[in-house]
C-alpha positions, -999 to +999 in steps of 0.1 A: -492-067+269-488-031+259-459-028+230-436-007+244-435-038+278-432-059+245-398-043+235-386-040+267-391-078+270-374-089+241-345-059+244-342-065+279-333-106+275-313-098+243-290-076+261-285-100+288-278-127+265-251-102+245-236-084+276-199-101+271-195-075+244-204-046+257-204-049+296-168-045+298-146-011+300-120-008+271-094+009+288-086-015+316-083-040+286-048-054+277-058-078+260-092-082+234-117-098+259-131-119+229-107-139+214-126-145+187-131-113+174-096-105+177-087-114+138-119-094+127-107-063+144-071-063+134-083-065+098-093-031+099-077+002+096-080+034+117-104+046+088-126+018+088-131+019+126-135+057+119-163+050+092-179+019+108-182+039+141-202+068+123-228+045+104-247+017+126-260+003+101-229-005+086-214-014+118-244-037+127-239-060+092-196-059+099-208-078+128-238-096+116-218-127+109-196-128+147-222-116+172-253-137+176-289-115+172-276-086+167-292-073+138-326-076+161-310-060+190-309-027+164-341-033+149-355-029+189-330+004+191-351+017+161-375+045+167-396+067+147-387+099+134-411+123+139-390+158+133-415+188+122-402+217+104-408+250+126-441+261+113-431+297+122-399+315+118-388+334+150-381+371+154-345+381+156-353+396+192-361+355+204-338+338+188-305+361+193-281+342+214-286+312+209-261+291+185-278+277+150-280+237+162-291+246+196-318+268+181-327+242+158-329+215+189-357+236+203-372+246+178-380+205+167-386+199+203-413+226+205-432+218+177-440+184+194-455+206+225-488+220+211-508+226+244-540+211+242-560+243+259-552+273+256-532+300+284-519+263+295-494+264+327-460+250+314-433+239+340-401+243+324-378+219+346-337+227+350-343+255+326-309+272+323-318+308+308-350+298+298-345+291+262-373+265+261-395+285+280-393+315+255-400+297+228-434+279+243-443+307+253-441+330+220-455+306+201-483+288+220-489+317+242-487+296+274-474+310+306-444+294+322-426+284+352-397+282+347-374+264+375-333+265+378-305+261+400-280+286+393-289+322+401-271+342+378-291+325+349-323+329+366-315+369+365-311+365+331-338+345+318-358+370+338-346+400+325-356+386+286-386+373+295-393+410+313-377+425+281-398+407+257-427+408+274-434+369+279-456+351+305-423+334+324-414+333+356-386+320+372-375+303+408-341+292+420-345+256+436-321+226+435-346+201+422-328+172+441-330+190+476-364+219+476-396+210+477-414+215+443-446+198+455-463+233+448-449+240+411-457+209+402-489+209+417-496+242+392-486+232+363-510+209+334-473+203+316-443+192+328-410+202+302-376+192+304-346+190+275-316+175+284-325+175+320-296+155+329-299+117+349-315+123+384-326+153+374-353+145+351-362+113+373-373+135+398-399+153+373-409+119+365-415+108+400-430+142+414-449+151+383-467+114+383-475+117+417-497+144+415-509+128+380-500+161+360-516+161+328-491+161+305-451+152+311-427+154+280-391+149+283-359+141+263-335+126+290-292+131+289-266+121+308-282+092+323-250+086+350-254+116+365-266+121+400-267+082+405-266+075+436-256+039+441-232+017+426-255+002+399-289+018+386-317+015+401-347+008+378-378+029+378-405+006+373-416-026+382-405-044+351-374-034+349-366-040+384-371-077+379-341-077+351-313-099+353-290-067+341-272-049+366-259-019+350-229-001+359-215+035+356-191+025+323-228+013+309-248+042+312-221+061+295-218+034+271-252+053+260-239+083+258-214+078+233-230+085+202-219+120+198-216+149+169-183+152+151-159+174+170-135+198+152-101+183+139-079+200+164-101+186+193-098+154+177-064+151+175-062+162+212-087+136+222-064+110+207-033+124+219-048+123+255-061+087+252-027+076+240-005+092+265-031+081+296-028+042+286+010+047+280+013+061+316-008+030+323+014+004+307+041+026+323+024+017+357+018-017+353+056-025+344+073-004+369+048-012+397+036-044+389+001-035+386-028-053+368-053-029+371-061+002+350-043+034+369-070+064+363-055+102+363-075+129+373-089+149+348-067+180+338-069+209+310-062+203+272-035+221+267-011+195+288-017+172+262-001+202+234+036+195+259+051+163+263+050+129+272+071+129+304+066+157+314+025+146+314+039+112+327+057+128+362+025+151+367-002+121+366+027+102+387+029+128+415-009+128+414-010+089+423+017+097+447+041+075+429+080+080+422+091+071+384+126+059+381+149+083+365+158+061+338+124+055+316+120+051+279+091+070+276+095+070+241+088+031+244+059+036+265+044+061+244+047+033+213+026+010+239+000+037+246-006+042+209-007+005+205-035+000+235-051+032+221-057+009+187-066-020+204-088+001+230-108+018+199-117-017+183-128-028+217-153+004+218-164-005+183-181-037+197-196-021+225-210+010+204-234-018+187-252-014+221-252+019+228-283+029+213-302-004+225-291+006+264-305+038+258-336+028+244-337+007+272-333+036+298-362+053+279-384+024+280-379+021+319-389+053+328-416+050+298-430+019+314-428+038+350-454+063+336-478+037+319-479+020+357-489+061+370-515+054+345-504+080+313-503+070+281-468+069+267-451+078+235-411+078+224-401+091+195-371+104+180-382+147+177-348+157+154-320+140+132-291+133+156-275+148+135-288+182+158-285+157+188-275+127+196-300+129+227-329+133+206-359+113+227-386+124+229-409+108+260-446+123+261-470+108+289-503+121+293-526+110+317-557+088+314-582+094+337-601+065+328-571+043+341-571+057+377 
């Protein structure tokens, strides 16, 4: 048993065995769905949640005491660090445009992409402007395909990598849609940061069908482009789990984000507050039980006022308020299930790492069955990024 099928094992049961914590969505909550843990959260203040939330560690020994196993459900969340300091500094020429953490991100992430011959053919997958691509291909002097979906930043990742002077070329193809069979086919390493859900699937899929040499990817947005109501595993192993996981649960993964400014903070709050006071709203008036969702809508609302926020989510559910509401009374509720709702996310983030991991290891475990040889690590602080896995497969020939 290879040790990465050994963590899925044991992570795989332990989440199963924990999932009334976690596999639940705090804002259709009125109540705390553990009744246990109720006292333990009211104990704390906004602060506390505020600090607990930012340290895991601390978060994972609040709860050592309530939730059974949980300190080993983090020690399988736990992987290695391997972050190397740029071993070159970049002309000014390469690295204009792009902001200090983002140039940072890539410049971690390339340092784990030494080619292993030289004038290697990169594939750079879902490239955006070509960022990645640049930066391979300056400092490993590696030519590079570079493949993206929007035209506009195809033209411009052109025009600097025809500026500069660099080995890159660039297609427009909806990876989802095209056939890449022949880029693929080209290319001795497969590259793709924060290819988003489906997205870097399909490099998975494609690029272990044709058993390129070398695939390395750091996966995001695991939700996006699913395409059925609960995920579907990649390989074998994980397809024989008792854990059917949900939208609300691959987000849950997601959660573990940078600190935002104060102002977008305080809007973030506001907007959580006012959309469960429309929602208690909704369930008095209308005698619902269910949460009401409101479409999504620009920050600035959330600057005005109450009702007036109230009447537009109303006319978008195609409902008609009473004119006499105390919104003032409803906005009191929303601030109270906005307290409640951020304890009940305090619980689940003690999973959010372990589901990810758990993501990782799926499509990590996928690769070993196309016969690769599989490493995860962490390649930067997440303190850069949050996203900061790092999956590098490269292909045993003696296994085929």
């Amino acid at each position: 048993m290879s040790s990465l099928l050994a963590r899925f094992e044991a992570l795989d049961q332990l989440l199963y065995d924990t999932r009334q914590y976690w596999q639940c969505v705090a804002f259709a909550c009125d109540a705390y769905p553990w009744p246990e843990l109720a006292p333990v959260l009211e104990q704390l203040d906004d602060e506390d949640v505020q600090t607990l939330d930012a340290n895991e560690q601390q978060l994972v020994r609040y709860f050592a005491n309530y939730i059974p196993n949980i300190e080993q459900l983090s020690a399988l969340s736990v992987l290695d660090l391997r972050q190397q300091m740029p071993t070159q500094s970049l002309p000014f020429w390469l690295s204009n445009g792009i902001k200090g953490r983002k140039l940072t991100q890539l410049q971690t992430f390339v340092e784990q992409l030494a080619p292993q011959n030289h004038n290697e053919k990169v594939l750079e997958w879902c490239a955006g402007k070509g960022h990645l691509g640049r930066l391979l291909a300056h400092q490993y002097d590696v030519s590079v395909h570079s493949v993206e979906i929007q035209a506009h930043l195809c033209q411009q990742g052109e025009h600097l990598a025809q500026q500069f002077e660099l080995p890159i070329a660039f297609t427009q193809a909806d990876v989802l849609a095209d056939d890449c069979s022949a880029w693929i086919e080209g290319c001795e390493h497969a590259v793709a940061l924060h290819a988003c859900g489906g997205l870097h699937q399909a490099l998975i899929r494609q690029a272990s069908d044709v058993h390129t040499p070398r695939i390395s990817i750091s996966p995001c947005c695991y939700h996006l482009f699913l395409q059925h109501e609960y995920y579907q595993p990649m390989s074998e192993r994980a397809k024989q789990s008792k854990l059917n996981l949900q939208l609300s649960d691959l987000k849950l993964a997601l959660q573990q984000t940078v600190t935002a400014g104060q102002r977008v903070q305080r809007l973030r709050q506001t907007e959580v507050q006012w959309r469960l006071g429309f929602d208690q709203l909704v369930r008095d008036v209308f005698s619902k039980t269910d949460y009401t969702p409101v479409p999504s809508v620009g920050k600035q609302v959330f600057s005005g006022e109450f009702a007036d926020f109230c009447q537009w989510a109303a006319q978008q559910k195609g409902l008609a308020l009473p004119q006499a509401l105390n919104y003032e009374h409803y906005l009191a509720l929303g601030c109270q299930r906005k307290r409640m709702t951020d304890r009940i996310e305090l619980v689940r983030h003690l999973f959010r790492r372990a589901i990810e991991v758990w993501l990782v290891l799926d499509r990590a475990l996928y690769l070993q069955q196309a016969h690769y040889d599989v490493d995860i690590f962490e390649f930067c602080e997440p303190s850069l990024t949050p996203r900061n896995i790092l999956i590098d497969a490269r292909l045993n020939r003696e296994l085929m």
